[in-house]
N, C-alpha and C positions, 0 to 999 in steps of 0.2 A: 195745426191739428186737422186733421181726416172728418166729413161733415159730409157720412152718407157714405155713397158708393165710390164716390169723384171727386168730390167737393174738397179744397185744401185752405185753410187759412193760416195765417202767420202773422207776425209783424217784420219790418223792414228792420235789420241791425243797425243801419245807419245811426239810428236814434241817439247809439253811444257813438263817445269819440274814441279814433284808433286808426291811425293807418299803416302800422307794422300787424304783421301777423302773429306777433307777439301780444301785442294790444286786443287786435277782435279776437282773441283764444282767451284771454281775461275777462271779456264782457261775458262772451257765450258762457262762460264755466260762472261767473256770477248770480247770472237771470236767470239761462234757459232752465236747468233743474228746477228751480225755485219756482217757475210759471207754470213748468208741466204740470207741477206738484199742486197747484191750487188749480188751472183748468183742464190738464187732462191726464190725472193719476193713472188710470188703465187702460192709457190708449200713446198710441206713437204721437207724435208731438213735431210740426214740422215748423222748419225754419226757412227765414227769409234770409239771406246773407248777403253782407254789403261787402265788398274786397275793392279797396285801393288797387293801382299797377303796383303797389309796394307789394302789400301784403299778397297780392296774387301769384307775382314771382315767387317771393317765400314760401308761399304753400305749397307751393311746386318743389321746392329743394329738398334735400337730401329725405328723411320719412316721413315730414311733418303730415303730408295726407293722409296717407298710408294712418300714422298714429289718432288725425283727426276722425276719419272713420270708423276707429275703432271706440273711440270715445263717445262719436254720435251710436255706436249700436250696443255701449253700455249703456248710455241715458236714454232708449228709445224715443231718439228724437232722428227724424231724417229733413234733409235739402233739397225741397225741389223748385226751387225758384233762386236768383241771383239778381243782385243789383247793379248793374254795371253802368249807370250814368255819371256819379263822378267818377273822374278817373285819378283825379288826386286828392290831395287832402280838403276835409268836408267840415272841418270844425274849428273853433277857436282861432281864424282867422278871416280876411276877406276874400270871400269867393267869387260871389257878384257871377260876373260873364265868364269869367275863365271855369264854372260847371262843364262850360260846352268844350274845352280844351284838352284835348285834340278833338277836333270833331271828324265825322266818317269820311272826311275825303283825306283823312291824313291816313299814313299808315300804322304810327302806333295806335292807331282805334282800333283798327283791324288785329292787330295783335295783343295787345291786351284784351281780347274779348274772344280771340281765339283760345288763352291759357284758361279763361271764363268757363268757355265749353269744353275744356280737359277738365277742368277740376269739375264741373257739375256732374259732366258724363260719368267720374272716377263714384263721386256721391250720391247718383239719382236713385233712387229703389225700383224694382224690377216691377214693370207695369204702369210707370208714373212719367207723365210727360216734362219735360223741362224747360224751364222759361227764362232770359237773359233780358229785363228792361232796359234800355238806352236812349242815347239821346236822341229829341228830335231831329236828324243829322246832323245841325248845326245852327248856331245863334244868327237869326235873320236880322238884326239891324248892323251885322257885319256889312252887309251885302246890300243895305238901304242903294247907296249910291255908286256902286258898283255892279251890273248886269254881266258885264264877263263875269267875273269873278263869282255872281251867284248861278248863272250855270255852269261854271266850271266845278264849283264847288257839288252841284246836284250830279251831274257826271259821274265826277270820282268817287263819291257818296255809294253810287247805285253799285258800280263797280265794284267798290269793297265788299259790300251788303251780296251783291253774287260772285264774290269768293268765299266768302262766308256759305254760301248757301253750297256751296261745292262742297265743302268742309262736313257740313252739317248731313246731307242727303248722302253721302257717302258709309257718315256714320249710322245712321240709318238702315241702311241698304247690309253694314258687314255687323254690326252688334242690335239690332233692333230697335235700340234706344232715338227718342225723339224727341230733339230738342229744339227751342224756337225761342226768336231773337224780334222782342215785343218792342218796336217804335213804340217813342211816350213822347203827344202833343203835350204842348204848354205854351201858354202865352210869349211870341215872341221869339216861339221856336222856328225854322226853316218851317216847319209844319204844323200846326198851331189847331186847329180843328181841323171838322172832318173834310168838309169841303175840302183842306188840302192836301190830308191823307188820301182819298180816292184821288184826287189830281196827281197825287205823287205815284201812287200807284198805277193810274191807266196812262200817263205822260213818260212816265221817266221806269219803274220800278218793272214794270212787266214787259216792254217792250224792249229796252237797254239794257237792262238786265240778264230779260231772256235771251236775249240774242248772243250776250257771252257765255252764259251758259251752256247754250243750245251749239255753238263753235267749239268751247272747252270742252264738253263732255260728249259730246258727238251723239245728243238727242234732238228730237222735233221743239220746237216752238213755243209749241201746246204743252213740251211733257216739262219744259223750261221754265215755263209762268206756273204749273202745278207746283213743281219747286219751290217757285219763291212764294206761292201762296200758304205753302205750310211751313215755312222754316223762318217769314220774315210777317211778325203780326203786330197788332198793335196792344199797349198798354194804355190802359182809361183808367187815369188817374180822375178820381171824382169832382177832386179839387180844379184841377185845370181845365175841363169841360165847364162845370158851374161857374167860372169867370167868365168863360167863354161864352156863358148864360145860352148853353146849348140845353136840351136836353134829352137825357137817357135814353128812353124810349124810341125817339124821333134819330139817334146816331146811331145804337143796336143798329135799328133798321136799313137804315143808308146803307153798313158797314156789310149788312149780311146781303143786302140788294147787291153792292158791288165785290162780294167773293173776298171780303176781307177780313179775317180772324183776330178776337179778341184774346191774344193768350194769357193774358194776366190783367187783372182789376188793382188797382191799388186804392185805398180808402182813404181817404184823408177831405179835409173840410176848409172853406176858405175864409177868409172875413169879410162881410159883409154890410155894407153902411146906406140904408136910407137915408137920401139926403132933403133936408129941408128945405122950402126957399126962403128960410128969415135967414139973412145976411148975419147977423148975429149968433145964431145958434149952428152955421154953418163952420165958422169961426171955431164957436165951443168944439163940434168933432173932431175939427184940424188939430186942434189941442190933445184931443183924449186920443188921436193916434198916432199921436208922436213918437211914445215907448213903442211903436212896432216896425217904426223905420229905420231898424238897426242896421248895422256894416257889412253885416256878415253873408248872406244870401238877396239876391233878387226878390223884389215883392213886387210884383209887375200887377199895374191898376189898369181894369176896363171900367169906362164911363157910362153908362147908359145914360141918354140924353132924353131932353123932352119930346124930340121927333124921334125919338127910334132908333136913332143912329147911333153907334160904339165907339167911345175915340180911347185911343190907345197909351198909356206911360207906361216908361221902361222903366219906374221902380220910383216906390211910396215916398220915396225922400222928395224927387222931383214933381210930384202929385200934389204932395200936401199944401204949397204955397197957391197953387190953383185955389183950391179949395173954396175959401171964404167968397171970394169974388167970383162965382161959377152959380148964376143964377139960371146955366140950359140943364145941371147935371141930376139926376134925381135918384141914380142909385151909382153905389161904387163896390167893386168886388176886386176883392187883394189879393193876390197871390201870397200867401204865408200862412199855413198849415197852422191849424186852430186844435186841440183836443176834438175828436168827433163825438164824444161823449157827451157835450154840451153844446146847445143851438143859440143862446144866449151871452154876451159878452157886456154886462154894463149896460152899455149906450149902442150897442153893437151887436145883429147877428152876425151866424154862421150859414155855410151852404151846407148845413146837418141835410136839408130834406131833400138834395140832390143824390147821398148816397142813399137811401129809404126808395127814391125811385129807380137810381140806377138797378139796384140787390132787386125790385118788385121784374123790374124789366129783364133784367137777367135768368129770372126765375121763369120769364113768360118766353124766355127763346134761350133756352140752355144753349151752353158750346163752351166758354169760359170757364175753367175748374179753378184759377188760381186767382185767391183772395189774397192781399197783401193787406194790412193797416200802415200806413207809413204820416204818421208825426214825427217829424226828424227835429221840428225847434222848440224843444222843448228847454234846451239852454237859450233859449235870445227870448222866450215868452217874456212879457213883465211879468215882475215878480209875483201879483194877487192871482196869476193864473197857474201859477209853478203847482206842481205836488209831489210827491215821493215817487221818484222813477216805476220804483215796481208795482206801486199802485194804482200810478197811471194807465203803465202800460196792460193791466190785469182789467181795468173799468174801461178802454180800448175794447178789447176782446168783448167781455160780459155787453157789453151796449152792442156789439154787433151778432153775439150771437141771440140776444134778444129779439133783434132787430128782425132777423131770417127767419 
């Protein structure tokens, strides 16, 4: 929904399962009507849309856009944002590390994220920017013990990323439309906070980058890093920042210090565990978070220790056995997307008040217009935290427009 002159909020589709385009055209004709209708009866209604490489091709074939668009401008809803980080199927199986699969040094990345930006462009409404979230490049404990291979991999990464940007400032320059393609740090990502977004950016992203640009399209240097400054931005995910026990205010800053654009916010919330030092009751936690170390996506745990220091697990299954006997640890933040609704879990917070400061901080340095909610596991929650899809995702909304 439209919030003000600029302002756009939505929720992520990923939430349902679907990865034919047959499938996400059954969720959308399910909810979206039904959500506009209780939060924004007399006003356009905008969506977040998640597309597989399945369903992406499909959309693309014989009229199904063509017929989609006609459908979004009978339901006055329109798309100005896309989810393009999975690029295969996202649900009722194990996904774990293959999220990152293809990552940006491959070429079908680059391709499926090119059909991305046809179909947005085809869907964007006239005056409204559009935004493409992806992956952090690529999953960095690939490259743990491999140094070729992870600067080979940042190489062809940037490469891609300024074809892309050829792609994108073209369209730009001949239909007006403006569309930008949002890095999203996460824990464990090739680029994971900010720290290594600006390093991505003044090491590899603007000078590598620029310099095929500036070959390829036979401009300056200067007008080649302006390029990639508007067509390649980042998404702040609130959730993966607060693991990263970053905080908002303090990254806005950095990002806008170093000429880096936020083009899309995604809202979501992490789990969060103070931890005890009775040896016993440490035990008791390991217990109560067992139901959340399920098969199916990454739940990547940072430590915060009694000296300060953050040590790192690549996913809560392999965490929890630490646990009991971990008398340096005193706080724990989980990568798995919590209702942002609620701050309270049991025995257990939420990172709820790292989006309340991102939304205050954002407010205090506009530039970011695109709000996303993204709770996608809402099938892997345990069960006492389950609730009726469209209820949920309606108390999603209403708590953050509260919130603003």
């Amino acid at each position: 929904m439209k919030l003000g002159k600029a302002l756009h909020l939505t929720y992520c589709s990923n939430i349902h399962p679907g990865e034919t385009w047959a499938q996400v055209k059954q969720n959308l004709e399910t909810y979206l009507p039904a959500l506009k209708q209780q939060l924004s009866p007399a006003a356009p209604f905008g969506i977040g849309l998640r597309l597989s490489e399945v369903a992406a091709r499909e959309l693309l074939n014989q009229n199904h856009l063509a017929q989609f668009k006609a459908w979004l401008a009978q339901q006055d809803l329109y798309v100005f944002t896309l989810n393009g980080f999975p690029y295969g199927g996202f649900h009722h199986q194990t996904v774990k590390d293959q999220v990152y699969a293809p990552d940006w040094s491959q070429p079908e990345r680059l391709t499926y994220t090119l059909r991305l930006c046809q179909i947005l462009a085809a869907l964007l409404p006239a005056g409204v920017d559009g935004g493409i979230s992806t992956l952090p490049l690529s999953y960095k404990p690939w490259w743990t013990n491999d140094a070729a291979g992870h600067t080979a991999t940042l190489k062809a990464s940037t490469l891609n990323l300024a074809k892309l940007t050829a792609v994108l400032a073209k369209l730009k320059e001949t239909s007006g439309q403006w569309l930008h393609l949002d890095l999203e740090p996460e824990p464990d990502g090739l680029i994971e906070n900010a720290a290594e977004v600006i390093a991505y950016f003044q090491d590899w992203l603007l000078p590598v980058g620029g310099a095929w640009l500036a070959e390829n399209l036979g401009i300056s240097q200067a007008a080649a890093e302006q390029q990639l400054r508007d067509h390649i931005q980042v998404c702040y995910d609130t959730c993966h920042f607060a693991v990263e026990y970053e905080q908002p205010q303090q990254v806005i800053e950095q990002f806008k210090a170093a000429g880096i654009k936020i083009g899309k916010a995604q809202l979501s919330a992490a789990l969060r565990l103070e931890i005890p030092p009775d040896a016993d009751k440490r035990q008791w936690f390991a217990t109560q978070l067992e139901p959340f170390a399920e098969s199916t996506y990454l739940h990547q745990v940072i430590e915060r220790c009694t000296d300060g220091s953050l040590k790192h697990y690549a996913d809560l299954q392999q965490a929890l056995p630490e646990l009991a006997s971990n008398d340096q640890a005193i706080e724990w933040r989980t990568h798995f997307h919590v209702p942002i609704f609620v701050d309270r879990y049991h025995a257990f917070h939420s990172t709820q008040a790292d989006i309340k400061a991102f939304l205050a901080a954002m407010q205090a340095h506009p530039g970011c217009t695109h709000l996303e909610i993204e709770t996608y596991t809402w099938d892997v929650l345990p069960p006492e935290l389950k609730l009726d899809l469209l209820t949920s995702i309606q108390r999603e909304y209403e708590w953050v427009l509260e919130t603003l």
